[in-house]
C-alpha positions as CSV (number, residue, x, y, z in Angstrom):
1,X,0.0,0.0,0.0
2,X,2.6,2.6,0.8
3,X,4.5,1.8,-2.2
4,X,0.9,2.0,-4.0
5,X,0.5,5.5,-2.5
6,X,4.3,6.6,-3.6
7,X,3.6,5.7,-7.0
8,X,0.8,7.6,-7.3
9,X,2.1,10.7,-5.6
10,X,5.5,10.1,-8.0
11,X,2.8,9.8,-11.0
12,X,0.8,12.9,-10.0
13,X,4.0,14.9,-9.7
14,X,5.1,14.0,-13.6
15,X,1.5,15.1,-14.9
16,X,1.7,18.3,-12.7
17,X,5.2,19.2,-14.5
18,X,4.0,17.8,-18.0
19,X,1.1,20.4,-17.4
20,X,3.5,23.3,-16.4
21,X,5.4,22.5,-19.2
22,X,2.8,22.5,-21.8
23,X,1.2,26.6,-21.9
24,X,5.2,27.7,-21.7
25,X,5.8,25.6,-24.3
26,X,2.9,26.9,-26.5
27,X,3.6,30.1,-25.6
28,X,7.2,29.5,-27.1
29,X,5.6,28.2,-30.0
30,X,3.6,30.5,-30.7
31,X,6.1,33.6,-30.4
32,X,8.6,31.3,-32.6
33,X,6.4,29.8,-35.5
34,X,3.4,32.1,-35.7
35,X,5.0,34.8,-38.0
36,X,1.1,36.3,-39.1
37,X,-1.8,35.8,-37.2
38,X,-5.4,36.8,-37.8
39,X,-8.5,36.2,-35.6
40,X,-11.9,36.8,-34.6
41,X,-12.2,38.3,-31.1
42,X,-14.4,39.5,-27.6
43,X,-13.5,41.4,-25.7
44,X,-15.6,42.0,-22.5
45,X,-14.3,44.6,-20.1
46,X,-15.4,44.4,-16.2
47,X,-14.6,46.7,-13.2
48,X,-12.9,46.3,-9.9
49,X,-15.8,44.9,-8.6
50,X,-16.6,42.0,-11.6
51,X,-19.2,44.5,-12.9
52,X,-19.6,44.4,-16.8
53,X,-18.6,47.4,-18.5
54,X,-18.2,47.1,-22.0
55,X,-18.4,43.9,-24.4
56,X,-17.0,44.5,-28.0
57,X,-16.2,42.6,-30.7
58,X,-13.6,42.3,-34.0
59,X,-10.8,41.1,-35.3
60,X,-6.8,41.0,-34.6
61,X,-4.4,40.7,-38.0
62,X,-0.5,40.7,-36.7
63,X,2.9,40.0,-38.3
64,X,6.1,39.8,-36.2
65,X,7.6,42.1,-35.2
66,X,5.8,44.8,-33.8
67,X,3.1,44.9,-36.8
68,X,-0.4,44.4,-36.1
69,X,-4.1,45.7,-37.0
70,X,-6.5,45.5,-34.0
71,X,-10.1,46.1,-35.6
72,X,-12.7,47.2,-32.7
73,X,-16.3,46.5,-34.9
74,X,-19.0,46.6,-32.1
75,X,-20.4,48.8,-30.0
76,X,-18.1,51.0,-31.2
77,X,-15.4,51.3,-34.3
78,X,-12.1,52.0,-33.2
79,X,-8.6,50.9,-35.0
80,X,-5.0,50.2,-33.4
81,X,-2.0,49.8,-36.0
82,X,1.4,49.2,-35.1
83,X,3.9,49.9,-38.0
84,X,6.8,48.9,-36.4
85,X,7.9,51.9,-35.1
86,X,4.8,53.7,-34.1
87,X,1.4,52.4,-32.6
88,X,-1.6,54.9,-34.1
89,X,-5.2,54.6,-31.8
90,X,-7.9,55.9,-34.2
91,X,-11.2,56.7,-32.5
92,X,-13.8,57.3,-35.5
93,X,-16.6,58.5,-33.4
94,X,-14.4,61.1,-31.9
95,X,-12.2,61.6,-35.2
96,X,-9.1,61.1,-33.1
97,X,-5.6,59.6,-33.5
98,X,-3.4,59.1,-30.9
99,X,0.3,58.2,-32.0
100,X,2.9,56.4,-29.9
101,X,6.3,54.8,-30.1
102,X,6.0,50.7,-30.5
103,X,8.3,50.4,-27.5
104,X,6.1,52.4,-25.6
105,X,3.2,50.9,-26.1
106,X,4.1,47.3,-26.2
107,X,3.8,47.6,-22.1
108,X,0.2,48.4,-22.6
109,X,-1.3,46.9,-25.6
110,X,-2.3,43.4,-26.2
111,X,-1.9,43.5,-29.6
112,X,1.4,44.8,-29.4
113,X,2.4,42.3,-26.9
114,X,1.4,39.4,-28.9
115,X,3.4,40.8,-31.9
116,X,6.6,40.7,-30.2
117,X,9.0,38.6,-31.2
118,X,10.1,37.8,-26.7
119,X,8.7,40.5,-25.4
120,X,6.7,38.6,-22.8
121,X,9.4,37.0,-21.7
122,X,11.6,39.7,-21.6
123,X,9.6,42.0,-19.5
124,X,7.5,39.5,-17.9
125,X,8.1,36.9,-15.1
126,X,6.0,33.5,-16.3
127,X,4.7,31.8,-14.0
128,X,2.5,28.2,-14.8
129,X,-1.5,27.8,-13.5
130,X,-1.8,24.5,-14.6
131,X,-4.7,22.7,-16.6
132,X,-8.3,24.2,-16.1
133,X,-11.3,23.0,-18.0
134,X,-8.9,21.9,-21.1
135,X,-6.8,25.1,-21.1
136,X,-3.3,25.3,-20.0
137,X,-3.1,28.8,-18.5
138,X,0.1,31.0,-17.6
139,X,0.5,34.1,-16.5
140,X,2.9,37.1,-17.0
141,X,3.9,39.8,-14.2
142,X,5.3,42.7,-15.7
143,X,9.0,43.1,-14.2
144,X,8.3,46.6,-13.9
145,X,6.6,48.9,-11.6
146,X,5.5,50.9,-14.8
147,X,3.7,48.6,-16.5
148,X,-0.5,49.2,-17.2
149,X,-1.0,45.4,-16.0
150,X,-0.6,43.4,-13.1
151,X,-1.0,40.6,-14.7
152,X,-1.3,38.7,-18.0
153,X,-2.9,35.4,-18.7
154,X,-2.7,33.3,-21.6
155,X,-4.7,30.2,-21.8
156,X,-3.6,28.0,-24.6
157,X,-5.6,24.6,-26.3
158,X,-4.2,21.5,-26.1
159,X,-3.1,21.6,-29.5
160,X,-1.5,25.1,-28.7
161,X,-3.9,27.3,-30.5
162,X,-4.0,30.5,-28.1
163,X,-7.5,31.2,-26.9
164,X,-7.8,33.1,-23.8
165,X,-6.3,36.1,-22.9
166,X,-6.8,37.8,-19.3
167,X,-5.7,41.3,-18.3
168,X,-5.3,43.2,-14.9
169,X,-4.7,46.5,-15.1
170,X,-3.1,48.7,-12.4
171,X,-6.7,50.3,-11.9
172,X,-8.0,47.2,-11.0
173,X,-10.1,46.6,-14.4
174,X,-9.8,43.1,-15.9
175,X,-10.3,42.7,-19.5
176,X,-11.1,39.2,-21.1
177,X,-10.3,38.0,-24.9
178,X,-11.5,34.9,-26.7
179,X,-10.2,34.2,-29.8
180,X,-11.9,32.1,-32.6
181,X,-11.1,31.2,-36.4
182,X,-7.6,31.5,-35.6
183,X,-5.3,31.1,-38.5
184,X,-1.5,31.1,-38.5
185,X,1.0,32.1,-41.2
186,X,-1.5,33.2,-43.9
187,X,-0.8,36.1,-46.4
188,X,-1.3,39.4,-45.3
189,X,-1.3,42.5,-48.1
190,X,1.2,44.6,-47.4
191,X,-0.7,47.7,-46.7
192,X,-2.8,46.1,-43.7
193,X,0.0,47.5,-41.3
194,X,0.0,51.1,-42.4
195,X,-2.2,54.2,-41.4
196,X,-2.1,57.9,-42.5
197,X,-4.8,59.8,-40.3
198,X,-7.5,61.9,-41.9
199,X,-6.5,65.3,-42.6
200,X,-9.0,66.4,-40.4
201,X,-8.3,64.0,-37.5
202,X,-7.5,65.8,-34.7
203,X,-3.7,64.0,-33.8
204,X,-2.3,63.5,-30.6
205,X,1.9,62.3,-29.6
206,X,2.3,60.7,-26.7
């Protein structure tokens, strides 16, 4: 019996390191193979106290590194393109732009974080939650004090597809992604990373 038990705990103790394993390894996977990437997302928004506060819709188009196109469609439009070199926020609704460096803003987008080629890693301690409900989760605390997040979560399929993404900001608001339809290494044209703001879009540098 006590060698029954021992084998058991021994055997537990392998899965529970194959499972830590397994969302670090997607993670690396998917930051080394997943040169383009486009997806469907939602995108529900809740306050410090689990409170709804905005759902939204659209999709995410990137290509490492540091390009993306993150398309807000519902309830309201919005755009985020990072060129490379600068991230540009277009409201519609308000007609604004707001421009920032890609280095900047890699601390504080998602999009731009997931277009890095190790910029989790590099500014993030990982940290493995294990297997819940057929995801293998992770999570990424920002190595800085002036980071926008607390945290990070990724949540990862068993076949490595990413498909959860959690964020705690520092004001205490946590903002959850899905993704579906995601496709990896698909051609992309080349204008899908650009933006020139309307000439009368009121323009903003941070």
């Amino acid at each position: 019996m006590h060698h029954l038990r021992c084998s058991l705990v021994f055997l537990l103790c392998l899965i529970s390191i194959t499972a830590q394993a397994t969302a670090t390894d997607s993670l690396n996977a998917f930051i080394k193979d997943a040169r383009t990437v486009q997806a469907e997302f939602s995108q529900t928004l809740l306050d410090k106290s689990a409170q709804v506060i905005q759902e939204s819709t659209g999709t995410m188009l990137f290509e490492r590194p540091g390009k993306f196109r993150w398309i807000y469609k519902t309830p309201y439009e919005q755009l985020i393109v990072g060129d490379g070199e600068k991230v540009w926020f277009y409201d519609e609704d308000l007609n604004q732009v707001t421009v920032r460096q890609l280095d900047i803003a890699i601390g504080s987008s998602p999009a731009a974080l997931l277009a890095g080629n190790s910029a989790i890693e590099e500014n993030f301690e990982i940290a493995e939650l294990g297997l819940q409900n057929q995801i293998e989760w992770l999570e990424a605390i920002p190595k800085t004090s002036e980071s926008s997040f607390e945290f990070i979560q990724l949540g990862f399929s068993p076949d490595g597809t990413l498909q959860l993404m959690v964020l705690r900001d520092t004001f205490g608001q946590t903002t959850l992604l899905t993704f579906t339809e995601l496709k990896q290494n698909i051609n992309l044209p080349a204008d899908t990373f650009t933006f020139a703001p309307p000439d009368d879009a009121d323009v903003i540098s941070d």
